[in-house]
C-alpha distance (Angstrom), angle and dihedral (degrees) to the residues before:
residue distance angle dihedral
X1 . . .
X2 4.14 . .
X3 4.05 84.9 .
X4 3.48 96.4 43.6
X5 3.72 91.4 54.5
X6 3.92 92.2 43.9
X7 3.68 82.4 68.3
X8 3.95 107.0 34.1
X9 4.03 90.9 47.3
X10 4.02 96.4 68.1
X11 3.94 85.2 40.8
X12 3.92 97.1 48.0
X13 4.16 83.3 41.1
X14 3.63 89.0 52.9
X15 3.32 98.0 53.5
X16 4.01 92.7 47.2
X17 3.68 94.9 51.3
X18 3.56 94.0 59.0
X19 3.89 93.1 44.6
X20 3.57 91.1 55.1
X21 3.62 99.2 41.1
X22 3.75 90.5 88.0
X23 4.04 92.8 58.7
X24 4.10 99.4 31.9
X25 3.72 106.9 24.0
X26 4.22 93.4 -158.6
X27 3.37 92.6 37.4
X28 3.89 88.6 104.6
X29 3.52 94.5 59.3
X30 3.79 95.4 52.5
X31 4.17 85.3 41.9
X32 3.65 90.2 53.2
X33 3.82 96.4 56.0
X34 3.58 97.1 41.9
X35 3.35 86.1 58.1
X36 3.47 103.8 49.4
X37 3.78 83.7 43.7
X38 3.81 86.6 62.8
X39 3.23 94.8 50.5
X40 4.12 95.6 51.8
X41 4.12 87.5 52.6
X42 4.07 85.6 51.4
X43 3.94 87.8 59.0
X44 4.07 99.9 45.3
X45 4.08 81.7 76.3
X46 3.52 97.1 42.9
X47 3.92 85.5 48.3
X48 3.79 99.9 51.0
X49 3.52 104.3 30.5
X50 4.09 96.9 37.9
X51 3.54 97.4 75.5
X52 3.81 90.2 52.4
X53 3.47 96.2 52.7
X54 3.81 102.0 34.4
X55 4.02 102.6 170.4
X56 4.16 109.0 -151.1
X57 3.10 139.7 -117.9
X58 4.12 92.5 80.1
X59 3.68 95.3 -0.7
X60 3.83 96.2 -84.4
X61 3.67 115.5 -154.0
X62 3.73 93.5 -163.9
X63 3.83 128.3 -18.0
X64 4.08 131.2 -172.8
X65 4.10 118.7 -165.8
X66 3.85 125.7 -177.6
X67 3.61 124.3 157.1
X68 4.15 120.7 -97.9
X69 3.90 108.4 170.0
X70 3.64 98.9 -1.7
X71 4.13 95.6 -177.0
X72 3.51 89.9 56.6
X73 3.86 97.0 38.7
X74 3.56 105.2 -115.2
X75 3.85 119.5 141.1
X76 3.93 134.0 -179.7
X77 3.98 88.1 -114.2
X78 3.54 122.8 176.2
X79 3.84 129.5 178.6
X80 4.12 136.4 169.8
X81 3.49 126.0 -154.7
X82 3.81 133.9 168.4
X83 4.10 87.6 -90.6
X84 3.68 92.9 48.4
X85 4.04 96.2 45.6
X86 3.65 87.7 49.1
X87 3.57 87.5 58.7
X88 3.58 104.0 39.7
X89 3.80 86.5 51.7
X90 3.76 87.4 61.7
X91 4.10 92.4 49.0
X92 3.79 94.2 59.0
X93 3.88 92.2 39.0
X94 3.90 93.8 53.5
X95 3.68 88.7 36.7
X96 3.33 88.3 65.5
X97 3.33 96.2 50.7
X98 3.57 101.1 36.0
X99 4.52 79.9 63.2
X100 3.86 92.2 48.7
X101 3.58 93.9 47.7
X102 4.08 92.1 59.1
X103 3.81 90.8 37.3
X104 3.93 81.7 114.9
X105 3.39 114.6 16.2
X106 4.16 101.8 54.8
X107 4.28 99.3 70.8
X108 3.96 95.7 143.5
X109 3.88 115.6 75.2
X110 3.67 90.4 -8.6
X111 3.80 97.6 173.5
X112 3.87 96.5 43.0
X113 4.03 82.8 53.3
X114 3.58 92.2 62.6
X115 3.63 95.3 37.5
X116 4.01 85.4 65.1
X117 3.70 91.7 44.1
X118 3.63 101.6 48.4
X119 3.86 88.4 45.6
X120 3.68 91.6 55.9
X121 3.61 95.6 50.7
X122 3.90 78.3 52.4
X123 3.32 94.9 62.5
X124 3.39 98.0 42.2
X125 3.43 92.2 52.1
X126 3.99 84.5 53.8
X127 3.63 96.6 53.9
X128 4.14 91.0 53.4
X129 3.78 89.9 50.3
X130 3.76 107.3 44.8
X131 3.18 120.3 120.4
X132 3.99 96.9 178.0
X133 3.73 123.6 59.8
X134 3.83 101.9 -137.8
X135 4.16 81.8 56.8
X136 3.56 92.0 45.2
X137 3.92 92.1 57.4
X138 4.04 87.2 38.1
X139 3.76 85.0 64.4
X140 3.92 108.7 31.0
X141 4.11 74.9 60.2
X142 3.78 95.2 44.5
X143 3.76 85.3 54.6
X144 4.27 85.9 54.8
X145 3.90 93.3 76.2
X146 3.40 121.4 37.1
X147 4.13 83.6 50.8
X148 3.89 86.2 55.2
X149 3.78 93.6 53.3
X150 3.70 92.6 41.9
X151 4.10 85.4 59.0
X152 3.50 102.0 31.9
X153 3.65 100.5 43.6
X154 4.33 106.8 32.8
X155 4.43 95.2 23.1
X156 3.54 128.8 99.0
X157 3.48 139.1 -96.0
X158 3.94 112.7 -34.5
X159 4.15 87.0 28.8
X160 3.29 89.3 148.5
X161 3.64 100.5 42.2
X162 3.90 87.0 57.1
X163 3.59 102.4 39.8
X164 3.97 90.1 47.9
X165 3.86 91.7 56.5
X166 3.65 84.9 38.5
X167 3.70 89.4 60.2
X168 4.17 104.8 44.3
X169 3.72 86.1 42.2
X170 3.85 99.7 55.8
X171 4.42 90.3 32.6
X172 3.77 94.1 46.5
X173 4.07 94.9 56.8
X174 3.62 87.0 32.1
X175 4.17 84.5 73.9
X176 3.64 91.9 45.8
X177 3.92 87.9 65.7
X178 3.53 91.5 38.0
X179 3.65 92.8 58.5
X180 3.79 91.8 47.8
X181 3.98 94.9 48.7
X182 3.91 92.4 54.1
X183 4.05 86.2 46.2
X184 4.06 87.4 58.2
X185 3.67 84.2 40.8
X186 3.43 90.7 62.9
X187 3.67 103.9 22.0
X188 3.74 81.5 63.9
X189 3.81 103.0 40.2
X190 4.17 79.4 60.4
X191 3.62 96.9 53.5
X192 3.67 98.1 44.4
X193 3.78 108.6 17.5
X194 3.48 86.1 -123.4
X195 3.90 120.9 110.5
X196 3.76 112.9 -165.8
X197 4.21 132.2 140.7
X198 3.94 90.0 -145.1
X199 3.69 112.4 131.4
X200 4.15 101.9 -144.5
X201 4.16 82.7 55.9
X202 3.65 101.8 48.1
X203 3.86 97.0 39.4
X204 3.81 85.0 66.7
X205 4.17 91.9 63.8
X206 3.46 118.2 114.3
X207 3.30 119.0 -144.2
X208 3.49 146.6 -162.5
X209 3.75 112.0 -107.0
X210 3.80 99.3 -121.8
X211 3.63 89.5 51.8
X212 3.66 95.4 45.3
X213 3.66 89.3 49.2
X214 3.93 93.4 55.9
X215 4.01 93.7 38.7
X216 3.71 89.1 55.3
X217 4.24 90.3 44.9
X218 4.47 80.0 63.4
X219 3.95 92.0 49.9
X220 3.52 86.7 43.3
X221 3.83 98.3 53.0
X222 3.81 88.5 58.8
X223 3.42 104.2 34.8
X224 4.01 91.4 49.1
X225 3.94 94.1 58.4
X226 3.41 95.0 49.1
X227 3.66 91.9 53.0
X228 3.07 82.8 36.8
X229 3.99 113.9 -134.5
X230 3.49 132.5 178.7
X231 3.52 131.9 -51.6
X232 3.89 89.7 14.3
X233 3.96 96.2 52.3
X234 3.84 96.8 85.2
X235 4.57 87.7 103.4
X236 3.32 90.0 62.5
X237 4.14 107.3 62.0
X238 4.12 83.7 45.9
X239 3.90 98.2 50.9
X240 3.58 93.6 36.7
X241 4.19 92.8 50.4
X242 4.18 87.2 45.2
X243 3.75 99.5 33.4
X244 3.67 119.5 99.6
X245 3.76 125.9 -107.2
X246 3.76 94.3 -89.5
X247 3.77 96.8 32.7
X248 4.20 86.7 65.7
X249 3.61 95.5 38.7
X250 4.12 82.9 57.3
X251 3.66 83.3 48.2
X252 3.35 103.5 44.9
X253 3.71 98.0 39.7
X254 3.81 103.5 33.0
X255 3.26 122.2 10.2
X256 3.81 104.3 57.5
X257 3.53 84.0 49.0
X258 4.14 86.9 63.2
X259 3.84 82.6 67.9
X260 4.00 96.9 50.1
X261 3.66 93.0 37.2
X262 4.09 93.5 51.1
X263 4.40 88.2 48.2
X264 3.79 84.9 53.2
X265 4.17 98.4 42.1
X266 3.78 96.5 26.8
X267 3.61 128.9 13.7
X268 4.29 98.8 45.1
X269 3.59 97.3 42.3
X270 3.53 100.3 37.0
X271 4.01 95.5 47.8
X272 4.09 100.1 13.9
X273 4.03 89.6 156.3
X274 4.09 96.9 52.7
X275 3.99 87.5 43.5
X276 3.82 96.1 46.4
X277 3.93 75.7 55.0
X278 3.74 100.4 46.7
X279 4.18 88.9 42.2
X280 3.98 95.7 93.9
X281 3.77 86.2 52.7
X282 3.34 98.5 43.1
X283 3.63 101.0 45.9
X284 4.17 86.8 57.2
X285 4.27 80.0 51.3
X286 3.63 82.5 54.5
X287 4.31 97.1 46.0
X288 3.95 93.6 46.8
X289 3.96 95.9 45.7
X290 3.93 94.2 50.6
X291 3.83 87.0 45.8
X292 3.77 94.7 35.8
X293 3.77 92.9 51.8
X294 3.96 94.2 45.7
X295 3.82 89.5 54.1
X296 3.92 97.1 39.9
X297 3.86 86.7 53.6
X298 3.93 96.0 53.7
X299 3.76 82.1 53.2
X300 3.70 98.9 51.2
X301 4.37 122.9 90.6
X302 3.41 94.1 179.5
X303 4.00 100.1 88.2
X304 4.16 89.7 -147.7
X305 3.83 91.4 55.3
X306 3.23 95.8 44.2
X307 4.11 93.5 52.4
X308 3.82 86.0 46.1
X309 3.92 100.1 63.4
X310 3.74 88.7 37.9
X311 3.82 81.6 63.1
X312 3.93 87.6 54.0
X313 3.53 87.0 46.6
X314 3.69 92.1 59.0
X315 3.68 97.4 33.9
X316 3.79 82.0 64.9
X317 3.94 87.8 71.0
X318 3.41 90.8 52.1
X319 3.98 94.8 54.8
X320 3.78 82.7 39.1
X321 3.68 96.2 52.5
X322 4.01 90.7 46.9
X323 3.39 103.1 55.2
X324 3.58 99.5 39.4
X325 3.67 79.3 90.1
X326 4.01 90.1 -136.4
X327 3.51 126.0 130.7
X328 4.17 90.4 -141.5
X329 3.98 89.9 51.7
X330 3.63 93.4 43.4
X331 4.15 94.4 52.8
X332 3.99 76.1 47.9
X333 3.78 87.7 54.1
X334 3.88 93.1 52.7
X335 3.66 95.0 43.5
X336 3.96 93.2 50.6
X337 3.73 81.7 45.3
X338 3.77 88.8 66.0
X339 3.77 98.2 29.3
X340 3.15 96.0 55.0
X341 3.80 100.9 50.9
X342 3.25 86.6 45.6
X343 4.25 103.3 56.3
X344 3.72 93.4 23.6
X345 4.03 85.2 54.5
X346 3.79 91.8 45.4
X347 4.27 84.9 52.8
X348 3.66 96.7 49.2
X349 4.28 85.6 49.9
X350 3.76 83.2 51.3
X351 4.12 98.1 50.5
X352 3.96 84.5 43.7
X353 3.76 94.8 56.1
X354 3.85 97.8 48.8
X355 4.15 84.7 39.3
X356 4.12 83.2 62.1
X357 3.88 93.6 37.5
X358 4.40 102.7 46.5
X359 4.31 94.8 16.9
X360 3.89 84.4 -125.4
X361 3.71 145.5 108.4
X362 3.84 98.1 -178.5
X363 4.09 115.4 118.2
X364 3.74 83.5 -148.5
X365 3.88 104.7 60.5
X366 4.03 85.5 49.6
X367 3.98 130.6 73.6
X368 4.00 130.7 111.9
X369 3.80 96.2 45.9
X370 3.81 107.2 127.8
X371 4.03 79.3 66.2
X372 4.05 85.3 68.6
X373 3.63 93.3 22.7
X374 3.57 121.8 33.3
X375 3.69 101.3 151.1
X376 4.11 87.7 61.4
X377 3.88 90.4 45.4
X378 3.31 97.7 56.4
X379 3.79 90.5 43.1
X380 3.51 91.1 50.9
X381 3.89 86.5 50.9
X382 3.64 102.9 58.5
X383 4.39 87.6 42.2
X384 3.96 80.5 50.1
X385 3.73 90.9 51.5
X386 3.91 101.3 40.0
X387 4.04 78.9 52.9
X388 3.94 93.7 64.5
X389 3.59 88.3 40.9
X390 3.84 113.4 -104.0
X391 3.70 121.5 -156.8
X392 3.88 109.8 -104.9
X393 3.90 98.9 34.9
X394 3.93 127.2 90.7
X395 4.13 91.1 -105.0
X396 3.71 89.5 66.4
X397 3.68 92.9 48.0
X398 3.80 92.1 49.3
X399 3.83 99.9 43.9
X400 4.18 95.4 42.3
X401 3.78 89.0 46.9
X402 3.56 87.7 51.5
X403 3.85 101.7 57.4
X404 3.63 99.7 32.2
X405 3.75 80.2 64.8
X406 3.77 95.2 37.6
X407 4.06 85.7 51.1
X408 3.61 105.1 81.8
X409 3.51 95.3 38.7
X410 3.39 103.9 45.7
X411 3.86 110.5 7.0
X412 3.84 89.0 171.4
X413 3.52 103.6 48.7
X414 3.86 81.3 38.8
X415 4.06 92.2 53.6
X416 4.06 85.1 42.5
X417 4.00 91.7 59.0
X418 3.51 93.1 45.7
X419 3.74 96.1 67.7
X420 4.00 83.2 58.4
X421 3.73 81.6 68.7
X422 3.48 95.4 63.9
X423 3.87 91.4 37.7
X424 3.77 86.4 62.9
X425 3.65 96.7 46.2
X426 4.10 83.6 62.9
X427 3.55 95.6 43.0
X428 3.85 92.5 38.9
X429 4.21 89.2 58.1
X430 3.35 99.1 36.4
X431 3.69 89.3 66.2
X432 3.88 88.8 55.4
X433 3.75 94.3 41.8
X434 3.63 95.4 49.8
X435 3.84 105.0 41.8
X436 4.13 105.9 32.9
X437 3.90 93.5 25.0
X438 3.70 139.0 70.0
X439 3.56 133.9 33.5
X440 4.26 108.6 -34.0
X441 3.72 92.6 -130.6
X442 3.49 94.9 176.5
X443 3.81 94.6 48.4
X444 3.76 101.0 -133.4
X445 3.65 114.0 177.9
X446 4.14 99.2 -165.8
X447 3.49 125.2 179.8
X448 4.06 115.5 -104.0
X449 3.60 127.0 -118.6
X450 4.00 113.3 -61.5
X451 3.67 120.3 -132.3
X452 4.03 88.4 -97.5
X453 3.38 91.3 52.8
X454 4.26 94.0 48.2
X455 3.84 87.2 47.4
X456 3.26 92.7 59.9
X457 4.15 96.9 41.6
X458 3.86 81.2 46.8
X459 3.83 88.6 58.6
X460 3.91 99.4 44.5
X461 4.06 87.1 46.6
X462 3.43 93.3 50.5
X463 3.76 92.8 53.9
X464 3.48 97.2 49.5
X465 3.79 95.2 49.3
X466 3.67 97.7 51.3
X467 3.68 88.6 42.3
X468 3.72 88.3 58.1
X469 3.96 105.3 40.4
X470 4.30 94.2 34.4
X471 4.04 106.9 27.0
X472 3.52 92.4 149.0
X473 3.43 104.8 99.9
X474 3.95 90.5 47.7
X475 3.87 88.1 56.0
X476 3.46 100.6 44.3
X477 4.26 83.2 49.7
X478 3.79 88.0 53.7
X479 4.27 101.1 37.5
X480 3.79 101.6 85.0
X481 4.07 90.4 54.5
X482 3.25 88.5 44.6
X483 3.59 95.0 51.8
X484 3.12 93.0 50.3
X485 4.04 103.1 52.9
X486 3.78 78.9 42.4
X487 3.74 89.2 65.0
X488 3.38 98.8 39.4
X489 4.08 86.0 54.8
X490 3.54 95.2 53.3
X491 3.83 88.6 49.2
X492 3.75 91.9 59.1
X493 3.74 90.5 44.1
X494 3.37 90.9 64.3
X495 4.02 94.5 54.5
X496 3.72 111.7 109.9
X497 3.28 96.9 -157.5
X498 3.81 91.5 74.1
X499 3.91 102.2 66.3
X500 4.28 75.0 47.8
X501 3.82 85.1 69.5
X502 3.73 97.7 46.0
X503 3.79 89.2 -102.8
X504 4.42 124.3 139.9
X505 3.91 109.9 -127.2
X506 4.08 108.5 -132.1
């Protein structure tokens, strides 16, 4: 019942904070951490005892299974493995943040803010638990609205512009994995006579390499514009430019990693034939977003766009890191998962603090501030640096894992994604140069970072540097489902039947 509660805590929360917003107007805030602070104590369990009593199939850490719609073969199935604690470790980490960050700067509708935010880290939570396909949709949906409301409502000003293309993007490739988990459904129910959403049954379906190809193109779809990857990225710079504070720090931190997490869980091992097709595609998807981003963000003087297709940039590693069908590059993949959320959230906390301070977003109106507010500069500084990937913090780690694994695989694509290094480097600067340094024509005296706003800096840096000089313990978290989607890839890339179709075996 541990992940049941993990999910129905931020839910029941939710709904309390807006109740009791009418009779103790911060009591959401205070609602909202305990209950993310629940939720952390539920997973110290889970993390020390899981490993000990790892259930198979998959290595389960800890599962729950009770019937929903039994004719149809739906079940409230939950399961945690090293990949999924990893990542619900993240959610209640940026959670936390993500409610500290808005401490101040949400003061209309306060509780029915956090009900939308807790409920989204619900359904996050949901989608990195499931265990059963229908429920996995049910919750990559359920994640859909409250994120609308939280940009449409509480963002800036073309909210509704952003959350609107927000919304048709994410429900429009939503369908397209719809329609390919009720064709497994199916597909399956006619091979075995048994119809049934669970995952551990399903993945065991062998299918025929056209249809696996086509099933994996619907995961795909969704899974792609979460991440997001280019062409269908363009949502992202909008909602994260009119989002709130919290509402990109979500994004940053957790939601694009819905869309990594789901190719890892769902889309390789489901249909490893049609994406051992797809991966010489892909991995050029992969090249031109990490060098797409890096050259959008150079381009960009509004600091929150330009922190948003960095994030494509270095969501590009991830995909790149995935389907280099390596077990190096895909431990690279789950560290820059984390990594990322974790300094690209910490940026997006930054941009929203000097938004409140000078009222503006423009790269131009700024310069000379680490004169009036050092503490923030050098903040800003070591977020810049873990950004371009500095030796001794986690980014490094993720990205070097990830293309000495690439390498012999793909040492062109590899060489390609390098360059995107050195592209962020620029970018990663710039920021510094531009904002903190020079003369401050404008002569802005803002105030420096409070003591809420350092303790949560102090947090994100600490992550980061222990994820760079000790990321053992994160690897060894993330190595059996790695292994395992490792195997699985090796297995397709010994099916002859893809070099039939024209396809490259990894």
């Amino acid at each position: 019942m541990i992940l049941v509660w993990i999910i129905a805590i931020p839910m029941f929360a939710g709904v309390a904070g807006w109740i009791a917003e009418r009779r103790y107007p911060n009591a959401p805030r205070w609602i909202a951490l305990a209950a993310l602070a629940a939720d952390a104590l539920l997973l110290v369990p889970i993390g020390i005892l899981g490993p000990v009593f790892a259930m198979p199939p998959f290595l389960w850490w800890a599962k729950f299974t009770m019937p929903w719609i039994p004719q149809w073969g739906i079940s409230f199935a939950f399961g945690v493995d090293g990949l999924s604690f990893l990542m619900l470790a993240l959610s209640v980490f940026m959670g936390v943040a993500a409610v500290l960050a808005s401490w101040t700067e949400i003061r209309q509708r306060v509780g029915f803010f956090h009900f939308n935010l807790l409920w989204v880290l619900a359904g996050i939570t949901g989608v990195f638990v499931a265990r059963d396909l229908f429920l996995f949709f049910f919750f990559w949906e359920m994640m859909l609205i409250p994120m609308y409301f939280l940009i449409a409502l509480w963002g800036h000003e073309n909210r509704m512009y952003a959350a609107v293309k927000f919304f048709i993007f994410t429900q429009l490739s939503g369908l397209l994995m719809l329609v390919a988990i009720v064709s497994l459904y199916f597909i399956h129910g006619k091979i075995s006579g048994v119809y049934t959403f669970d995952y551990a049954t399903i993945a065991g379906t062998v299918l025929p390499p056209q249809t696996s190809f086509w099933l994996f193109l619907g995961f795909f779809a969704a899974f792609a514009v979460k991440l997001p990857v280019v062409p269908v990225h363009s949502w992202l710079p909008d909602a994260h430019t009119e989002a709130p504070t919290a509402g990109s720090v979500i994004l940053a931190g957790l939601l694009l990693k819905t869309g990594a997490y789901g190719l890892i869980r769902f889309a390789i091992p489901l249909c490893p034939t049609g994406a051992a097709q797809a991966t010489p595609i892909v991995m050029g998807l992969a090249v031109v977003g990490i060098l797409y981003g890096a050259v959008m963000a150079f381009a960009q003087r509004d600091l929150k766009r330009l922190v948003a297709y960095s994030s494509i940039s270095h969501m590009g590693f991830v995909l790149l890191g995935i389907f280099a069908w390596n077990t190096t590059a895909l431990q690279g993949a789950v560290m820059q998962m984390i990594c990322h959320g974790i300094g690209t959230g910490a940026l997006f906390i930054l941009v929203g603090v000097m938004q409140e301070r000078m009222h503006t977003r423009d790269i131009r109106l700024m310069g000379g501030l680490w004169s009036t507010a050092p503490r923030m500069g050098g903040v800003a500084l070591f977020f810049a640096l873990a950004s371009l990937g500095l030796p001794g913090l986690g980014n490094f780690v993720a990205e070097f894992l990830i293309l000495m694994g690439a390498y012999p695989a793909h040492p062109i694509a590899t060489a390609l994604a390098a360059i995107g290094l050195v592209l962020g480097s620029i970018y990663s600067l710039w920021i510094v140069l531009k904002v903190f340094h020079g003369p401050n024509a404008l002569q802005r005296n803002i105030r420096d970072l409070v003591p809420r706003e350092l303790a949560i800096m102090a947090a994100l840096m600490a992550a980061l540097v222990w994820l760079g000089m000790y990321p053992a313990p994160v690897l060894r978290t993330a190595e059996p489902s790695v292994k395992f989607v490792q195997a699985i890839a090796e297995q397709a890339a010994t099916d002859p039947n893809i070099t039939k179709r024209g396809g490259n075996a990894p």
